[in-house]
N, C-alpha and C positions, 0 to 999 in steps of 0.2 A: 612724473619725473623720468621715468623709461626711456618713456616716447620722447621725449626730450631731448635726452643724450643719444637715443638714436639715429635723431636731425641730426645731431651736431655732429656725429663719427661716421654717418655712410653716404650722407648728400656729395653730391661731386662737387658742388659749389664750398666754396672755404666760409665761413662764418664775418662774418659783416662786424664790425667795431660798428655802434653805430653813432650820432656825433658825441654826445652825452660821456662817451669813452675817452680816455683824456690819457695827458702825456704834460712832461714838463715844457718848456721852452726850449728853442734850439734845436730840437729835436730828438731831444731826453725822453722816452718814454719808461714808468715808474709802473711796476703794478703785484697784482699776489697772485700763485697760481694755485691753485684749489682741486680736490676731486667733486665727484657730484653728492658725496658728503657734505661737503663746505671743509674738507678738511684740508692743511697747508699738504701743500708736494714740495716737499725738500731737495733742493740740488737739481731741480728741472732745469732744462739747458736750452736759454731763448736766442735765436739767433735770427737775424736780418736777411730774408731769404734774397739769393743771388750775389752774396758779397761774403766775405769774412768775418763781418763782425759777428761777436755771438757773447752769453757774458750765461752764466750759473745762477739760478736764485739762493738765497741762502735758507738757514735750517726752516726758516719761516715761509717758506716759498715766495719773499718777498727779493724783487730784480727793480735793479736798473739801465737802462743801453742807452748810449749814444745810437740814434740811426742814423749820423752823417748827413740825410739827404731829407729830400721833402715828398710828403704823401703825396699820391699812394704807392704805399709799399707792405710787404707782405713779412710777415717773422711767424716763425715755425716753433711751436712750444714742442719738447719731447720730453720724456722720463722714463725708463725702463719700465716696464710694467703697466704701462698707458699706452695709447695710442697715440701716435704723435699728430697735431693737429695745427694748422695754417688757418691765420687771422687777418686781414687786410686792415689797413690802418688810414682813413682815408682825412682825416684829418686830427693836428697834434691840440689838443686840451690840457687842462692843468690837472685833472683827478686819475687818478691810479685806476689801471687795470682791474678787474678781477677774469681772471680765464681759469674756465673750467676744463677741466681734460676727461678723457674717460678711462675709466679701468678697465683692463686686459680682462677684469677679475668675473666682468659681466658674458658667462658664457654662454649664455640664452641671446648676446644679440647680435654671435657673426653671421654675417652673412653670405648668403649665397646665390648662384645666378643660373645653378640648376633648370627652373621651371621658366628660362627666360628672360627674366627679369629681378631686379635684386631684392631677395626677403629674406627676413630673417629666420635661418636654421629650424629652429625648434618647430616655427609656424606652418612647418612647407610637412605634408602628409605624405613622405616618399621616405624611406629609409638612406641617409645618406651619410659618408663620412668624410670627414676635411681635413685635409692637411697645409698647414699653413705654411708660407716659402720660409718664414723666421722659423719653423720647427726644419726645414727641409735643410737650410744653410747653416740651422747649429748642428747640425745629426753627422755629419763629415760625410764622404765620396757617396752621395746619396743618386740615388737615378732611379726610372721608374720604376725598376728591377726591385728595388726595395719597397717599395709601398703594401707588399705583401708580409711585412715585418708589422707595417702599423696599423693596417686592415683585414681581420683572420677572414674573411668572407671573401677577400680576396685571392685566386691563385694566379699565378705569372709564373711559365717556366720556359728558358731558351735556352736548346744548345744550341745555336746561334742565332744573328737574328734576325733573318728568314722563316728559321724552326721553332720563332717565341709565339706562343699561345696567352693569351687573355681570359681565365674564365672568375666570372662571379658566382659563386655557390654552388661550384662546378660543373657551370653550363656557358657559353660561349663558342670554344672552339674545342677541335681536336684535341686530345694529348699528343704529346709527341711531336711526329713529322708535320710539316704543314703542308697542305697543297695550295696554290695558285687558285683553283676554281672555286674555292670555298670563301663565301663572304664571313668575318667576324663576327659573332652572337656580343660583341661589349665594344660600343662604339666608343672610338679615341677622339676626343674632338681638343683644338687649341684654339683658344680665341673664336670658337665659332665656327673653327672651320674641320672638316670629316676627313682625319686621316685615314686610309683605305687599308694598308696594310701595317703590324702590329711590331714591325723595324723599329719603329721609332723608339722602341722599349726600351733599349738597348744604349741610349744615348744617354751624357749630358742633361742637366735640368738648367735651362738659361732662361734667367729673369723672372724665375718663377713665383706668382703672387700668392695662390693656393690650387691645390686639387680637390676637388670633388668627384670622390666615388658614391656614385648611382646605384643601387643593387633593383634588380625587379625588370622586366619591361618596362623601356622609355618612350617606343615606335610614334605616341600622340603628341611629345611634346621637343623631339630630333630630326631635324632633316631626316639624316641615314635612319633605318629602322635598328631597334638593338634591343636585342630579342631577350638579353639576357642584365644588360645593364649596360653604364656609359660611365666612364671617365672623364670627367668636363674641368682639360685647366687652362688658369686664367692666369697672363704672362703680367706683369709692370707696361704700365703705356705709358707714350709721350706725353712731358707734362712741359705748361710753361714756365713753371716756376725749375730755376737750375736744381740740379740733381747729380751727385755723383757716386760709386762705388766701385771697390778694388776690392779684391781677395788672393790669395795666395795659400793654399796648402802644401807639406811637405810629411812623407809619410815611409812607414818599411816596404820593401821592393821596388825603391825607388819613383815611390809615387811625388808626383806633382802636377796639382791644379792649378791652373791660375785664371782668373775669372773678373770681370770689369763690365761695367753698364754708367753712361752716362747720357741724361736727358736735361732739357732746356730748349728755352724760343727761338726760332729762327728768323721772325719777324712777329709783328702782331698777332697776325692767324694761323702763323705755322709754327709747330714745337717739331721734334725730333729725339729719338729714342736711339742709342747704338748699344747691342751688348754685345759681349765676347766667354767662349768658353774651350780653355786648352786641357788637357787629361792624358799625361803618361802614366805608367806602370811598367815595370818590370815582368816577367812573366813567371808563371806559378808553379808550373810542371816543368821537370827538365825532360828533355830528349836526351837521350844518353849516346843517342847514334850522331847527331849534330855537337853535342856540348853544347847546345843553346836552350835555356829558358821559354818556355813557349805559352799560351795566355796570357800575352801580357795585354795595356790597353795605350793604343794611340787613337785618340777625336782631337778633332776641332770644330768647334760651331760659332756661326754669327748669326744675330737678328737685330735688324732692323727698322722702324718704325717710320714713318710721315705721319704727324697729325694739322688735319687743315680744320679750322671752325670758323666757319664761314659768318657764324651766326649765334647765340645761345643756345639756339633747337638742333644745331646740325654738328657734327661731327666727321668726319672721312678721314678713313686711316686706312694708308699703303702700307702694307709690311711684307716682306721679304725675310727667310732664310735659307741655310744651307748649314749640312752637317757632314762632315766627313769622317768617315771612321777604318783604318787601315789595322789590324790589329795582325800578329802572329797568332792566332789563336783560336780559342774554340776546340782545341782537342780534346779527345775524351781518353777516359784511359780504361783498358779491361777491369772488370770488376768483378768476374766470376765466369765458371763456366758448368754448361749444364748439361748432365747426359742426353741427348734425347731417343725418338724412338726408331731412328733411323737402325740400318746393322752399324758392326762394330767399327769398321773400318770409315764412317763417315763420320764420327766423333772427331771432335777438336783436337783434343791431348794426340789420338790419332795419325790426324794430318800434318800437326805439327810435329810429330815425331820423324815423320816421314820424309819430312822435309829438312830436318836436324835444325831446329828451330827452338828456341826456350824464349819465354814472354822473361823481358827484363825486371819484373818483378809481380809476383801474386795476388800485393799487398795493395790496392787501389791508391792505397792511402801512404803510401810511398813517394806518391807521383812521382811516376819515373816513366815514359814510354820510349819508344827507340823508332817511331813510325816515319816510314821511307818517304812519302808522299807531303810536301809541304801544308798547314795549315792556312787557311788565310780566308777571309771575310772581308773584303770590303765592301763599306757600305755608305751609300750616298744619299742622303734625303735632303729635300731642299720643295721650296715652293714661294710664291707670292701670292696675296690677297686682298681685295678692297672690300671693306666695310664702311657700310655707310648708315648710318644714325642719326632718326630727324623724329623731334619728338612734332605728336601730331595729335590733337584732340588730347584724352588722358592717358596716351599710350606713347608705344616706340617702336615706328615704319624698319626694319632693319633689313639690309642688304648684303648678302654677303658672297663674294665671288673668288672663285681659287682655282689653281693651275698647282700640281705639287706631281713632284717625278721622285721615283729611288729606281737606282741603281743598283746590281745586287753583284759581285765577282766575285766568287766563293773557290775553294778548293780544298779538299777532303779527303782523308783516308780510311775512308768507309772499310777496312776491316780490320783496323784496329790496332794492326800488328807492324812489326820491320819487315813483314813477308811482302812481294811485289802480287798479289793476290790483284784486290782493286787496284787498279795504280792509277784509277783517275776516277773522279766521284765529284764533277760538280753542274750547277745546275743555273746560268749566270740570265738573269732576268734584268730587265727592262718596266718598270710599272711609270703609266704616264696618266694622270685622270684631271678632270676639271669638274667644279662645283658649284653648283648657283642655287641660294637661300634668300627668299623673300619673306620676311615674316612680322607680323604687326604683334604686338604684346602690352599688355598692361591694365590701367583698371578702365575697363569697361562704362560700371557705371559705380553706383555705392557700395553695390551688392554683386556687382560684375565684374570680374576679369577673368583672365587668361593668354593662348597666346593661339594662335591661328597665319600657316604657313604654308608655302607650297616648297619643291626638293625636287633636284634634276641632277643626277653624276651621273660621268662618262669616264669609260676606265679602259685602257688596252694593256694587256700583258703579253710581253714579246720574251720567250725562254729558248736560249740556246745550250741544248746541255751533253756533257759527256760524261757515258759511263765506259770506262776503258777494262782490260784484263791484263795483267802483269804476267811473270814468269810462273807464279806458283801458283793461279788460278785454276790450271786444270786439276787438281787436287782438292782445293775445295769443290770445287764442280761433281768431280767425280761421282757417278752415279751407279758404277757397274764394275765389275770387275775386269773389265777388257783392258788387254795392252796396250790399247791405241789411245786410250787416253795421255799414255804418255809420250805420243808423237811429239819431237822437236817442237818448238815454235806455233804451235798448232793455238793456242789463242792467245801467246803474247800479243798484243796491243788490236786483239780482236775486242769492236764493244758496238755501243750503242751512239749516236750521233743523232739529236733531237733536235727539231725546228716546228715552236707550238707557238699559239697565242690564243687568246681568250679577248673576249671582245665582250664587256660590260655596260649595260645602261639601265638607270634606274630613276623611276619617277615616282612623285608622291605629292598628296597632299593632306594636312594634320591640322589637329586643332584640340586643342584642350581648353577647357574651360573651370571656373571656379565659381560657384552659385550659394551667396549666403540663400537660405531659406530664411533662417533667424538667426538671432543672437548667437553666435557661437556654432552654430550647426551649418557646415558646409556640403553640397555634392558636387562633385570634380566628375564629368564625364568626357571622354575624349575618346575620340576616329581617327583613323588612318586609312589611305585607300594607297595602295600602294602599285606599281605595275614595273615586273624585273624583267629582262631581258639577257641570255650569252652566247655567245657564236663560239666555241672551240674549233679548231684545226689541230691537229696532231699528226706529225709525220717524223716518225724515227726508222733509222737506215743501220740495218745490224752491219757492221763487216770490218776488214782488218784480218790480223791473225795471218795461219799459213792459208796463203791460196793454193788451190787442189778441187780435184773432179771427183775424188773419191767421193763416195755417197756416205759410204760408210761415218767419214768423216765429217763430211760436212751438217748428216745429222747430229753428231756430238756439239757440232760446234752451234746448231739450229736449238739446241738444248738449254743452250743456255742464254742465249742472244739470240730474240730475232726481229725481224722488222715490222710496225706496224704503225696504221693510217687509217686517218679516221674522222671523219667531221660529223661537228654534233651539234644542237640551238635546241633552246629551252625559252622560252617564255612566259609568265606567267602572274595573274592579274591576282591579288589578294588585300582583303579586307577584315581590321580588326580595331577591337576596342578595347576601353576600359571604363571602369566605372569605381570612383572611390566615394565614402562617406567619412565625413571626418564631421568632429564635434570638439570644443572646448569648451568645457564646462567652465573653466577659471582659466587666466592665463598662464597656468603654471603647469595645463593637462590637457593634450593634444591627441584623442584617441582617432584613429581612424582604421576604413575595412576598403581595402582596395579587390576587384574580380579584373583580370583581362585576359584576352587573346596575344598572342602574336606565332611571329615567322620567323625562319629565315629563307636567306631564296633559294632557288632552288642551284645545285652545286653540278659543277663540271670537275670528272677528271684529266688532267695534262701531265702525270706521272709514271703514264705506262698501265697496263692495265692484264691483271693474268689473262694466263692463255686456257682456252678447253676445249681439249681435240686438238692443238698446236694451234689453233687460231684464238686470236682477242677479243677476249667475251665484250662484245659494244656495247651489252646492253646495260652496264656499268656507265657507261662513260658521261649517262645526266643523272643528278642526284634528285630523291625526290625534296621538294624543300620541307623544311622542319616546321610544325604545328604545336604551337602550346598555350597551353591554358594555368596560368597561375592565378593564387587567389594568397592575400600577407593579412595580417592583422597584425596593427601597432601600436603602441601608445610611449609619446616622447613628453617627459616630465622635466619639468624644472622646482624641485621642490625647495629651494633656494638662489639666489644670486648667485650664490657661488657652486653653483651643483646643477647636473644634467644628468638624466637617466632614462633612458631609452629601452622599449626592450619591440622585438618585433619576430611574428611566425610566419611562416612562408609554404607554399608547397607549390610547384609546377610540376606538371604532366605535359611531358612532349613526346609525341606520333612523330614517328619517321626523322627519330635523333639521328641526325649528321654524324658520325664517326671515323677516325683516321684506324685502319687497318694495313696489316705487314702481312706482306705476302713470301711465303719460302723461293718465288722466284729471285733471282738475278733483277731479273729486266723492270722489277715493279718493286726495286730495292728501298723506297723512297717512301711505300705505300702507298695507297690509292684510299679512297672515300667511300663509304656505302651507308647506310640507313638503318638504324636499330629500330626496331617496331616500335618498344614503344622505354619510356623512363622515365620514372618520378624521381625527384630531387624537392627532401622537406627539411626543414630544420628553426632552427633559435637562434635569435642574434642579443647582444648586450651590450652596451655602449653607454660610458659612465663619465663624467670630467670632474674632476670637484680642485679648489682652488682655496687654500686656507690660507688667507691674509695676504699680504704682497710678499711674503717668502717661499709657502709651500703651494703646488699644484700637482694632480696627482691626474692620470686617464688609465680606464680599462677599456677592452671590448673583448667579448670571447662570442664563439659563433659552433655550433653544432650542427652539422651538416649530414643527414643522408640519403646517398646517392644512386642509385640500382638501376639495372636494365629492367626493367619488367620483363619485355621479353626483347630477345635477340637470339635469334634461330640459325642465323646464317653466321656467326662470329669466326673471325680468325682463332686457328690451334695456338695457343698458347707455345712458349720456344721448347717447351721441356714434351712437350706432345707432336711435337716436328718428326715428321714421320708415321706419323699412326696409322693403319690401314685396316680393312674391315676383313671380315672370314674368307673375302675372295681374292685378297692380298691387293687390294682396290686401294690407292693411299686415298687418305680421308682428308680435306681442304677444311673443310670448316665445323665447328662446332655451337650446342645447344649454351648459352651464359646466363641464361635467363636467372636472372636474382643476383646477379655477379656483382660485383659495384662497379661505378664508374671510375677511371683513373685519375689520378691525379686530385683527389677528394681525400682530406684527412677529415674521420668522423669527426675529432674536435679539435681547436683550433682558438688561439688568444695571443692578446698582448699587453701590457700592463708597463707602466712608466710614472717617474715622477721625476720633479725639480727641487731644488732649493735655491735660493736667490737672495742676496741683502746686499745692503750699498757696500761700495768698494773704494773709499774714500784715499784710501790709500792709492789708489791709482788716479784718478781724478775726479772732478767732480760728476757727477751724473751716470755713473758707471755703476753696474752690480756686478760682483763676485756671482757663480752659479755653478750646481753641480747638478747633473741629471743622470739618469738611468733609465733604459726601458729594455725589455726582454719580450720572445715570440717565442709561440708555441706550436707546433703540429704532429697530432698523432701520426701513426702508419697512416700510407698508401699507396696505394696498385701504380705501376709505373708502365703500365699494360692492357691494351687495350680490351685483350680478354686477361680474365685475372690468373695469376700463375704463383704456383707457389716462391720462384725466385726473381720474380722482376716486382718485390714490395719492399718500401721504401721506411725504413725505422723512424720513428719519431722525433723530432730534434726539439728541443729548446737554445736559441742564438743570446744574447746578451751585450748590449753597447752599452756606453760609457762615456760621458766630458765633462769636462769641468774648464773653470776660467773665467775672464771677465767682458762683459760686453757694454755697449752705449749708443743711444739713437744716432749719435755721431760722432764723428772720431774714429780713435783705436779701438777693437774689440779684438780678444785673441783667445784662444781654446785649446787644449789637447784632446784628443777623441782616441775611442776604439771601437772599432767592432767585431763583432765575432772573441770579446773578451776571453773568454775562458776556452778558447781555440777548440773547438767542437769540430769533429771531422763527419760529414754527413753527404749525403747525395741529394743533388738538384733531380734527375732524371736518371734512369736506368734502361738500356738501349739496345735491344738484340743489334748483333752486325750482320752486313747483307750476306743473305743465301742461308743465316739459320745455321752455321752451322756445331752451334751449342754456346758461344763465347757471346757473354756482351758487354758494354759501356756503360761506364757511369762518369754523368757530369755533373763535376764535383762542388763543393759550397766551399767559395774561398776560406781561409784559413785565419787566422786572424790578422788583423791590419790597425795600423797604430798612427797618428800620426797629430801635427798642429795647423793651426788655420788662423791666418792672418786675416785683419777684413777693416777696412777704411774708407767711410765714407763721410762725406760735407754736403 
């Protein structure tokens, strides 16, 4: 019966009436609608797809409709808590319907397109979690930014987003800063296609059908390799059958959404997909120096679809979008400040004394700042892509071709303050790349399948960037007690002026495979050959400030700003595997033992690089690439229908960890990249769904993570050891972390949710009343690349909240909150450039309230 309902809820073909299915005359059709119990569905809402008619069954799930017209034609049964499902009608009979729907309630059999092709969840030997767009559109101002609420294995953190990182089990990317040269450890992919940089975080969710997060190396079975896991989501496509939807949110600080998709035939062979997503907000923090509200949020995004079907085996779909995002925002606000080991006179309270200066308020949590220097982030992504889809033998030839640009116009006040200190801090990029995926997938033979591809990206990064010096710069500067640091003019709008690019290409070919042995006992082994390529150029031009022939000066001024050029290529061919075993003893116990290698490539820096001996250490400027070897043990259980339970262990060891490092220079205020010898990251994952009747559904997951350098010998001083120097008053650069943890890793980490749902008659037919809750958890964590007593991050539990009523069609409406119980916490914590005791924290909105309108036919 399973396999049954499985046909009937995931095949892309709609289910056949076949003639023996019957209707009254005129074009009356009469019938009951049932679950795959045989039990009635009360108040299912059948309607006539393409046209207006539509009519309610009653308590017995028994309907009747006029269809006006003559077959064939298509009617769409839905019921809250079922799947809605399309029936064609190819010819009218006299004997009543019976249609069967399926239950929400079967959570062993969504599915997913993870390995390529679509299988059901529980089946698939890879740790994975899913979010479904109906969980994403009832959850209110939701964007990828949140996915780390409902996957604790998940971390996501940006202050802005440029500086947003990706990691899964806290491996992926840097904390903190981002650089340009570093490829992503957690590939982004949409519809297939490999987004390059992790911007898109930061947006909008439009049309979204579900997410799938990937935890583990995926390198065998992704174009991009992803060394650390992958994000795979899958948008709404053009369908022939008409299709509409509206939303409208309205919410406190003046938020409003409003959001629209509408799909239908353009002809016989061609459908079309249009959607739309607009997002204001008011801003969160005030500037006390402007009177103006500052993080607030302005996007707008479209996507677009062509669907041509030439054929029943072929498919070809153009899509195109574009997202723009202009926001006031992104500012961080002081959050503390810390002695370091510098003399006394370089201390913060200090400087700012000196300069008759008081920070507008102590209290982070105030939000209040007064910084001179505008905020601003725009951010532009956008791209087109052809897929093409022909089914061939027992499988699926797929093609898939992309072009996708961001734009990056950033501008910052990297020190924090209303002081003209930085008075320009921004770093405005250019990323342009194309991607071409060829790959066949599916069953092989009875005992065969998998998926086998080849992967070609091409990426150029063009950065033009400026770091400036204000009035009060030579004061933080200050290094020495001489008076000539306080020459007039001497480095007002003296800086740094960059002109870099990066030059990216990467090829691959992959292949996984799935090999019954017997009954129930599978081996999955899969290769990767992969070959990386990058050309950097870096050419920054210190100057500005007072011009003068003094020496004297001009070495003050070489102190802090100086010029440096530098061309760099890296190449490099690597080869990795995997190898899983998997076994189901019954179909309710899914154990499996995965081993694999992988990488990432090898990294360039394009941020500046310290100086030793006044010249730029080069031999920084190619990263070596990251090497690791993980090895999971899992077993996903379904010991009921209405119940999943997952539990899964993990442990990766990676050589020559990629990590984002801050340097007490000026000129390398951004950080730069270097290589930890070596890190293990092991821990427990849990993952639970259960669904009590068609009222209650309840999910957990909690995940245990930990994270350590093994060794790192070379590590940046922590902000509170800025200054340290050895017996021969030699300042000390770097220090011993080994056994430190990694940042941005809470040891534990969960989230837990439930619903209630019953009909809502009172409103109309086919509708359910519903109320939900779900909460996240995360212990402490380092917010620092070497661990420091002040830059760790307390533990937070968030808490959201809705209630209201929904219906597969029609009106649904909702109130939402998040951040319920208004918990004031930090996202990130951020020394300011030059170190000199003061840093940032960017902060976790506040709580937010609002309703959400949403109509669809």
């Amino acid at each position: 019966m399973k396999r049954l309902l499985y046909v009937i809820k995931f095949l892309p073909l709609f289910v056949l009436l076949l003639p023996n299915t019957a209707a009254l005359a005129q074009g009356t059709l009469t019938g009951v609608i049932k679950n795959g119990k045989g039990e009635a569905v009360p108040r299912a809402t059948v309607a006539i797809r393409g046209t207006t008619v539509s009519v309610s069954a009653d308590d017995n799930g028994a309907f009747s409709i006029n269809a006006r017209q003559e077959p064939p034609f298509y009617i769409r049964v839905s019921s809250v808590g079922y799947t809605p499902q399309d029936f064609q009608v190819l010819k009218l009979q006299d004997t009543p319907l019976e249609l069967v729907l399926v239950e929400n309630a079967l959570l062993d059999q969504i599915v997913v397109t993870s390995r390529r092709r679509a299988e059901v969840l529980q089946d698939v030997p890879i740790p994975i979690s899913v979010v479904s767009g109906a969980q994403i559109e009832q959850s209110g101002a939701f964007n990828v930014n949140r996915l780390k609420e409902v996957v604790p294995s998940l971390q996501l953190y940006t202050s802005n987003p440029r500086n947003t990182g990706i990691n899964v089990r806290g491996i992926g990317s840097p904390f903190g800063l981002t650089n340009d040269g570093l490829d992503p450890g957690v590939g982004f992919y949409v519809d297939g296609v490999y987004y390059a940089r992790p911007a898109a975080a930061t947006f909008d969710f439009i049309d979204v059908e579900r997410v799938e997060v990937l935890r583990g190396p995926q390198g065998t079975l992704f174009g991009k390799n992803t060394a650390a896991g992958a994000i795979n989501i899958t948008t709404r496509k053009a369908s022939f059958i008409p299709d509409a939807d509206f939303e409208t949110s309205f919410g406190n600080y003046g938020y409003i959404q409003a959001k629209a998709s509408v799909t239908g035939p353009l002809s016989k062979k061609f459908a079309g997909r249009l959607s739309f997503s607009g997002t204001q907000r008011n801003g969160l923090v005030e500037n006390v120096r402007t009177g103006r509200a500052t993080n607030d949020i302005n996007n707008l995004g479209v996507r677009g679809q062509l669907l041509f079907k030439p054929s029943e085996n072929t498919a070809i779909t153009l899509a195109g979008d574009a997202s723009d995002q202009k926001p006031d925002g992104y500012a961080q606000v002081v959050a503390g400040v810390v002695t370091t080991l510098r003399p006394a006179y370089r201390q913060f309270n200090a400087i700012i004394a000196d300069l008759n200066y008081t920070l507008p308020s102590l209290n982070a949590f105030d939000r209040k700042i007064d910084h001179d220097t505008p905020w601003r982030s725009g951010n532009q992504l956008g791209g087109v892509s052809l897929n093409v889809d022909s089914k061939i033998g027992f499988g699926t030839l797929t093609s898939t071709t992309a072009w996708r640009y961001w734009n990056w116009d950033p501008s910052n006040d990297r020190d924090f303050t209303g002081l003209q200190a930085l008075a320009k801090s921004q770093n405005p990029a250019e990323h342009r790349s194309w991607s071409q995926e060829v790959r066949y997938a599916g069953e092989l033979s009875s005992r065969l399948s998998g998926v086998v591809g080849v992967f070609y990206f091409d990426q150029e990064v063009k950065i033009h960037g400026t770091e400036e010096s204000g009035s009060a710069q030579w004061r933080f500067s200050q290094s020495s007690t001489s008076a000539l640091w306080k020459t007039p003019g001497l480095f007002e709008g003296y800086g740094i002026y960059t002109e870099a690019s990066i030059k990216s290409k990467s090829a691959a070919v992959f292949a996984n495979l799935d090999w019954q042995i017997f009954e129930g006992f599978h081996v999955l082994p899969g290769v990767r050959f992969n070959y990386d390529k990058k050309d950097v150029v870096y050419d920054r031009v210190a100057k500005g400030g007072l011009q003068t022939t003094d020496a004297a000066l001009i070495a003050l001024k070489n102190g802090v700003y100086s010029s440096q050029s530098y061309a760099a290529d890296a190449d490099e061919n690597n080869f990795t595997y995997q190898l899983t075993l998997a076994y189901k003893p019954t179909g309710r116990i899914n154990a499996f033992a995965t081993y694999s290698t992988s990488y990432k490539p090898v990294g360039v820096n394009v941020a500046g690089l310290p100086t030793v001996n006044g010249a730029a250490a080069t031999d920084l400027a190619v990263i070596k690439p990251e090497d690791t070897k993980h090895y999971e043990l899992g077993v996903k259980t379904t010991p009921a229908d209405n119940l999943t339970f997952n539990v899964t262990f993990h442990n990766s060891d990676i050589k020559n960890y990629q990590t984002n490092v801050q340097s007490a220079e000026l000129g390398v205020n951004r950080g730069y990249i270097a290589n930890a010898e070596k890190v293990n990251v092991k821990g427990v994952e849990l993952d639970a769904n259960i669904r009590g009747g068609q009222h209650f559904s309840f999910f957990g997951a909690g995940a245990y993570t930990d994270a350590k350098y093994v060794r790192f010998t070379n590590a940046p001083l922590p902000l509170e050891e800025t200054g340290l120097a050895n017996s021969s008053n030699v300042q000390i650069a770097f220090k011993d972390i080994s056994g430190g943890v990694l940042p941005g890793v809470s040891k534990w980490a969960g989230s837990l949710g439930g619903e209630f749902s019953a009909a809502a008659k009172f409103v109309s037919h086919g509708s359910k009343f519903f109320f939900a809750a779900d909460g996240s958890f995360r212990s402490h964590f380092s917010s620092s690349p070497s661990p420091s007593k002040y830059l760790n991050i307390d533990g937070y539990t968030l808490v959201n909240a809705r209630t209201g009523f929904r219906a597969t069609s029609g009106l649904s409406a909702f109130i939402w909150s998040r951040n319920l119980f208004d918990k004031n916490y930090f996202e990130q914590l951020l020394p300011a450039g030059g170190n000199a005791g003061h840093y940032a924290g960017v902060l976790g909105d506040q709580r937010t309230f609002g309703v959400t309108l949403h109509y669809s036919f």
